[in-house]
C-alpha positions in Angstrom: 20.4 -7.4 18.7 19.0 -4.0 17.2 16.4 -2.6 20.1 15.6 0.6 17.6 14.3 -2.1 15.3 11.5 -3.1 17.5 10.3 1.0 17.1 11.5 2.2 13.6 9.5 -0.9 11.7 6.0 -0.5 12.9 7.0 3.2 12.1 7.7 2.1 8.4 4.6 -0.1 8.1 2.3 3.0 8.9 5.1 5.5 6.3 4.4 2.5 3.5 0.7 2.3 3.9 0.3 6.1 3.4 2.9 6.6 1.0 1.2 4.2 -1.4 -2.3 6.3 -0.5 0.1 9.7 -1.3 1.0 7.6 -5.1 -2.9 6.6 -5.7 -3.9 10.6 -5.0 -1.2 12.3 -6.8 -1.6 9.5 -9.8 -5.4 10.7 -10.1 -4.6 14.6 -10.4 -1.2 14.6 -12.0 -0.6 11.5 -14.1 -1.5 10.3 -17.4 -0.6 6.9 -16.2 -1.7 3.9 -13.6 -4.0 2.5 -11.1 -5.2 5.9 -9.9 -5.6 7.7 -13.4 -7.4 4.9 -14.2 -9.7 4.6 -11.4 -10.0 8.7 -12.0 -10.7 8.3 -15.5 -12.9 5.7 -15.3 -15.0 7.9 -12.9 -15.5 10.6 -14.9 -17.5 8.6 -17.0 -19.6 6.8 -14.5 -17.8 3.6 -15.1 -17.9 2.4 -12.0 -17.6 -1.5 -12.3 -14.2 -0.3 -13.6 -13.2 1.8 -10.7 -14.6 -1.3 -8.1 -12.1 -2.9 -10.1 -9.5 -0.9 -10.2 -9.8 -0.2 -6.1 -9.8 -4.0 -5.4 -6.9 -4.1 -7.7 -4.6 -1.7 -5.8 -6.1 -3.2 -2.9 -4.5 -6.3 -3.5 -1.4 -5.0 -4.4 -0.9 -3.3 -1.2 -2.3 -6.5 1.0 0.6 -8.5 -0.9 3.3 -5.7 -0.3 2.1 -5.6 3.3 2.2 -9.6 3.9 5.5 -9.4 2.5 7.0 -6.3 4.4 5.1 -8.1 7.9 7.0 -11.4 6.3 10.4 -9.7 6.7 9.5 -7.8 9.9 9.1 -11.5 11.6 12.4 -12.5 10.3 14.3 -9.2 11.0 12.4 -9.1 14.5 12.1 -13.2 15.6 12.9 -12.3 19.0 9.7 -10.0 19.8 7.4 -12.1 18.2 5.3 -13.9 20.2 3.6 -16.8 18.5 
């Protein structure tokens, strides 16, 4: 159907894994706001249950947006699957 697809979506899995490392880093030093000011503040006061937390937090957000992206990857790829 598309044989491109088979190369440009791995290639987006890796983009989307570091782009949401790219968001936590430049949330810590730039923002006032989310997961990686809070795990930044948090740190600066030795509250480090919080930051565990906050880690396994954006952890599981990016497990979920992964298992979903992989979800549509098998659906847009069915053919190259092997299962």
């Amino acid at each position: 159907m598309f044989p491109g697809l088979s190369k440009i979506l791995p290639g987006c899995a890796i983009a989307l894994k570091f782009s949401f490392v790219m968001l936590r880093v430049a949330e810590m030093f730039g923002a006032t706001s989310g997961m990686g000011y809070f795990v930044q503040y948090y740190s600066d006061f030795a509250r480090f249950d919080l930051v565990i937390v906050g880690f396994i937090f954006i952890a599981i957000v990016l497990v979920n947006i992964m298992n979903v992206f992989d979800l549509m990857n098998r659906k847009v790829l069915h053919w190259t699957i092997n299962d």
